[in-house]
C-alpha positions in Angstrom: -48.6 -83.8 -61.3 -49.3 -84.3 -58.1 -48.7 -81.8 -54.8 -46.4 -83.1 -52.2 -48.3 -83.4 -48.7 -47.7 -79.9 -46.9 -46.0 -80.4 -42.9 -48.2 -78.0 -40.9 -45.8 -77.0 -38.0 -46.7 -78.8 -34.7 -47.7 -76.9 -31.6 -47.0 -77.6 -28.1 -50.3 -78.0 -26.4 -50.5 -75.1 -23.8 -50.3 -78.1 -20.2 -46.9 -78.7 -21.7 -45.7 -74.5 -21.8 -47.5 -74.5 -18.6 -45.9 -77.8 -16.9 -42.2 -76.5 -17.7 -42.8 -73.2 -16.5 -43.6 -74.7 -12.7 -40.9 -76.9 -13.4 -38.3 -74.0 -13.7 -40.0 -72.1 -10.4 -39.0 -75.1 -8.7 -36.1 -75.2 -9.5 -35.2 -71.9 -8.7 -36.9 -72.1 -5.5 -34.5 -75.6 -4.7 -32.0 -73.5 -6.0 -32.7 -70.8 -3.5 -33.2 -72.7 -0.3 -29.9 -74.6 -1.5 -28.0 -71.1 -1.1 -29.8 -70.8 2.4 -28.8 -74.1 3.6 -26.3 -74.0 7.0 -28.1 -70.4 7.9 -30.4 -70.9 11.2 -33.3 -68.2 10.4 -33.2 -65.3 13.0 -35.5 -66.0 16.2 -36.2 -63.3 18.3 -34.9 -63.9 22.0 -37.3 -63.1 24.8 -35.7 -62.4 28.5 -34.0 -60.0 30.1 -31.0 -57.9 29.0 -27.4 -58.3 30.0 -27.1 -55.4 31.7 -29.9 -56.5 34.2 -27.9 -59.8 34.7 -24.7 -58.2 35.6 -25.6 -56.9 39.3 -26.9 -61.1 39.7 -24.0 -62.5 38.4 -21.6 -60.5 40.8 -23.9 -61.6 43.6 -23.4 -65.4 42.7 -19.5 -64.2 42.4 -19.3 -63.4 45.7 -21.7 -65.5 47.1 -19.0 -68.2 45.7 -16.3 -66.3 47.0 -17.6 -66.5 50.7 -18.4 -70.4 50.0 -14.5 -70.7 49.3 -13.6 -69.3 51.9 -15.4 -71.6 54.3 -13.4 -74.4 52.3 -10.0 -72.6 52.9 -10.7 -72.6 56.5 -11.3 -76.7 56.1 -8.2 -76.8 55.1 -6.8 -74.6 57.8 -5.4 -72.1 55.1 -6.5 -69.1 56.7 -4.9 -66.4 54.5 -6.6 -67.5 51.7 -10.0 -67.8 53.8 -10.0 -63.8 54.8 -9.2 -63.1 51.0 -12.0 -64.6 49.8 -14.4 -63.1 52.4 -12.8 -59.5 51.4 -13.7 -60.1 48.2 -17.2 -61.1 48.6 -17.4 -57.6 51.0 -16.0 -55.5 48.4 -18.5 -57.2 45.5 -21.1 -57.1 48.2 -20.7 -53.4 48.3 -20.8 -53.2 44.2 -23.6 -55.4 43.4 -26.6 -53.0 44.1 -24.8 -49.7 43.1 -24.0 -51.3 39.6 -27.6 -52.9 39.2 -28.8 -49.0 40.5 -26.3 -47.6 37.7 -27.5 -49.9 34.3 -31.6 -49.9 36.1 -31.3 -53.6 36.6 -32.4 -53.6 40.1 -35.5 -56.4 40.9 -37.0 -57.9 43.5 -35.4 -61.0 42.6 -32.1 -59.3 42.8 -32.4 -58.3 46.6 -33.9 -61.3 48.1 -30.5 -62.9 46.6 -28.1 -60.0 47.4 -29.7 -60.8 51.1 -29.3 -64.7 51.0 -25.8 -64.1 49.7 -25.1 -61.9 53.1 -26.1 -64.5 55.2 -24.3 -66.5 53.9 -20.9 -65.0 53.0 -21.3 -62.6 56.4 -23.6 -64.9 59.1 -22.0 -68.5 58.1 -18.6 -68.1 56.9 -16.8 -65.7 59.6 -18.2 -68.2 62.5 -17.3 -71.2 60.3 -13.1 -69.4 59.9 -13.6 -68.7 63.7 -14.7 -72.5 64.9 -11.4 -73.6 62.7 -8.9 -71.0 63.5 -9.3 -71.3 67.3 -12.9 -73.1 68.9 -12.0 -76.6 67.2 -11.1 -78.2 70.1 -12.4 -75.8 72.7 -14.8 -78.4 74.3 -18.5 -78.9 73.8 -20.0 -75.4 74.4 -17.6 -73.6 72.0 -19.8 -73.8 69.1 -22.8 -71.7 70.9 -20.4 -68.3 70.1 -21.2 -69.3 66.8 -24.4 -70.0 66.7 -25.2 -67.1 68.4 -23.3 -64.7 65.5 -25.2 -66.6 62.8 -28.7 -66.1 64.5 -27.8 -62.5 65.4 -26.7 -62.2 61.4 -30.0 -63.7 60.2 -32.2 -61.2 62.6 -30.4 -58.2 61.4 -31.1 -59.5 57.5 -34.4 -59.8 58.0 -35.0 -56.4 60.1 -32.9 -54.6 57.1 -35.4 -56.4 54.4 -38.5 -55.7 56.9 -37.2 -51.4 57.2 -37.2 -50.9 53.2 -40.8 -51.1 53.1 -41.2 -48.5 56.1 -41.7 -45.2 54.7 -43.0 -43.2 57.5 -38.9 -42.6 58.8 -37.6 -39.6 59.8 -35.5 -38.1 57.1 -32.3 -37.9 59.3 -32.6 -41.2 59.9 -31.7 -42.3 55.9 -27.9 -41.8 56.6 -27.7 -44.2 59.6 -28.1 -48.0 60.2 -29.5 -49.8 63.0 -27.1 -52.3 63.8 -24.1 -52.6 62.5 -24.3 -53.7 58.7 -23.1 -57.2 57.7 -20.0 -56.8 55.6 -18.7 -54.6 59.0 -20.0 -57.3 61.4 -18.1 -59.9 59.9 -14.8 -57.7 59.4 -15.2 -57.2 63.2 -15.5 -60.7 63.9 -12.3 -61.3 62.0 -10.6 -59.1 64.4 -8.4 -62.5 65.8 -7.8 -63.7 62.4 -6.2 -60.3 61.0 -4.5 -59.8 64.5 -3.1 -63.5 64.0 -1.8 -63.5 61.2 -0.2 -59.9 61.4 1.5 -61.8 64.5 2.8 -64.3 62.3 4.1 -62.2 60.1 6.2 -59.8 62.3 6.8 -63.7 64.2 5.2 -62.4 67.9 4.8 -65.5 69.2 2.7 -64.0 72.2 0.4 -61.8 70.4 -0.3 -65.0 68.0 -1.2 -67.5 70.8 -3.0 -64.6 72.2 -5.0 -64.6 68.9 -6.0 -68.2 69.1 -6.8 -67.9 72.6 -10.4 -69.1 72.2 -12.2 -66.7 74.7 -10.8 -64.1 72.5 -12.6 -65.5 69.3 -15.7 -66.2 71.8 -15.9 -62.6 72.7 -15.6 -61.0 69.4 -18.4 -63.4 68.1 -21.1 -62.7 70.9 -20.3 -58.7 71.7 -20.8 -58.6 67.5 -23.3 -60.7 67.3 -24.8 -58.3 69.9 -24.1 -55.2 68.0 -25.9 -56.6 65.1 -29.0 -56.8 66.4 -28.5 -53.7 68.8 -30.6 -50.5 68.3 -27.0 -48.6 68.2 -27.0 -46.1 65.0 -24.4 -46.2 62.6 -23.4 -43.8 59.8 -24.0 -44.8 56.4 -21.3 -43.9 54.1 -22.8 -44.4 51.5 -25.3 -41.2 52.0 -22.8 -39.5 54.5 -22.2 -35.8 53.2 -18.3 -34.6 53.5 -17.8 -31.1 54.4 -16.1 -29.5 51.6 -12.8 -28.9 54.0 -12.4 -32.2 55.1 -12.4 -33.3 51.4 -8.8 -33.3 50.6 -7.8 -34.4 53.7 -10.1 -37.7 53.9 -8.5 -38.5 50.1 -5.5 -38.1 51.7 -6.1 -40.4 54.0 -7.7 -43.1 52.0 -4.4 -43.3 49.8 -2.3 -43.8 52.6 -5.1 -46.5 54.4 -4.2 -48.3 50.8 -0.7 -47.9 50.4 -0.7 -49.8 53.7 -2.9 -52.4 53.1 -1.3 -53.0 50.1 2.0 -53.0 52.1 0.9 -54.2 55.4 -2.7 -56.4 54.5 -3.7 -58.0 57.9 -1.8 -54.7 60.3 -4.4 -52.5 58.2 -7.5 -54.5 58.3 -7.2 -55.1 62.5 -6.5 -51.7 62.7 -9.7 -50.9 60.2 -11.9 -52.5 62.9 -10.3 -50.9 65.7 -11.2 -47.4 64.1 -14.4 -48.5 62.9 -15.2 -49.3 67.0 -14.0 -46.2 67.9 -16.3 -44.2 65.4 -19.4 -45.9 67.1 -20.2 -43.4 70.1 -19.8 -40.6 67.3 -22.0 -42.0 65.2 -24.8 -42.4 68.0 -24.0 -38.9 69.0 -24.4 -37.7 65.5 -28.0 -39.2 65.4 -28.8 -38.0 68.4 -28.0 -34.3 67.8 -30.0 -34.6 64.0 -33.2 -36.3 65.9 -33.0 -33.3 68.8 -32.9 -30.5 65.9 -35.8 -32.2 64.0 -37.7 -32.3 67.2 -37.1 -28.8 67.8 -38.0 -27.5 64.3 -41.0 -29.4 64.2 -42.4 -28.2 67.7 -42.0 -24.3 66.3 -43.8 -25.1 63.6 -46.6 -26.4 65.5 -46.4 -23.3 67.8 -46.7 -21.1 65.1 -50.1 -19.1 64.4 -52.2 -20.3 61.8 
């Protein structure tokens, strides 16, 4: 009898165990990026934070807000025009104490906080002022106004030029010299306020007096004059309050806003009148702080070794 032919089992040859166990890697890598299809991978961002953009993007906010205002006076809609200049003054006065507050002050930051002044306080006011009352004044009306904006543009650039001094007195940190710009151009708004506060309580007399253009003329050259002056003015912003006159100075701001809330342009003429009035005490002040530090430093220098 004769054997039937044994089967020997076949084998896979080992390129074939090897080739299907890429093939699966693949696959589970396809499979894999599949599953992290529509995900962007994660780039990391280089620039500055937020918080050093903040104090910037108040100063385009109201450097925009004094650029409005010069196109409400086109328009001869002049309550809308001294709004918009109030708010660039009050974000004006934000600006650097925020970018102080989050460390977000730069270089970059102050030449544009300065470029913004000009703007909002140098061009603007005289631009409202040619509009409200030197329109058709006659040729030589718009020299008041070039004479404000040059005046505003000198006192910029002495400000900028006085950070770098460091050799001041130490008395001398809570005064200005000149007035500063956001009080220059509330000053030179003095006819505007005053006119419109006429409107309002209808005094025809005191409004023509308003538009009376040697009035505009004469707040634009004697505060285009005090910009540039020598004169110094407190700084409130480093200006110490005796501990009795606290209560009564918050006193007195909540009434100054209950009537401006009630009474807008009354409170802001009247603001300027004040702030005129506070100028021979404020020289006086400096005068009397420069006298004491003479005097102390003289008995030093007497003294014996």
């Amino acid at each position: 009898m004769t054997k039937p032919p044994t089967v020997e089992p076949t084998r896979e040859p080992a390129q074939s165990i090897g080739a299907s166990v890429s093939a699966s890697g693949r696959k589970r890598r396809i499979r894999r990026r599949l599953r992290r299809m529509g995900r962007n991978p994660r780039t990391r961002v280089r620039g500055p934070s937020f918080n050093r953009l903040i104090p910037n993007i108040m100063t385009m906010l109201g450097l925009c807000a004094g650029l409005s205002g010069m196109r409400f006076a086109l328009e001869h809609q002049f309550e809308p025009a001294a709004v918009a200049l109030l708010i660039a003054a009050c974000i004006d006065g934000l600006d650097g104490r925020i970018a102080r507050l989050l460390k977000g002050a730069t270089r970059f930051g102050a030449e544009f906080d300065s470029l913004s002044d000009f703007v909002c306080f140098g061009v603007a006011p005289s631009f409202v002022l040619l509009m409200w009352s030197l329109e058709h004044a006659g040729r030589y009306s718009f020299v008041p106004c070039i004479l404000f904006t040059v005046c505003m543009a000198l006192r910029l650039a002495r400000f900028n030029a006085s950070l770098d001094d460091d050799d001041k007195p130490d008395y001398s940190y809570s005064f200005f010299t000149g007035v500063p710009a956001p009080a220059g151009a509330g000053l030179v708004l003095f006819p505007v306020f005053l006119g419109l506060e006429a409107d309002r309580l209808h005094a025809e007399g005191l409004a023509a007096f308003a538009r009376l253009p040697l009035v505009s003329a004469v707040c634009l050259i004697v505060t285009g004059l005090l910009l540039v002056s020598t004169l110094p003015v407190w700084s409130f912003k480093n200006f110490k309050v005796p501990a009795r006159y606290v209560l009564p100075l918050m006193l007195g701001t909540g009434l100054y806003a209950a009537l401006l809330v009630a009474d807008p342009w009354g409170a802001l003429a009247g603001a300027g009148l004040l702030y005129i009035a506070i100028l021979p005490f404020s020289r006086r002040s400096y005068h009397r702080l420069k006298l004491a530090a003479e005097e102390m430093s003289e008995t030093v220098e007497e003294e014996p070794a």
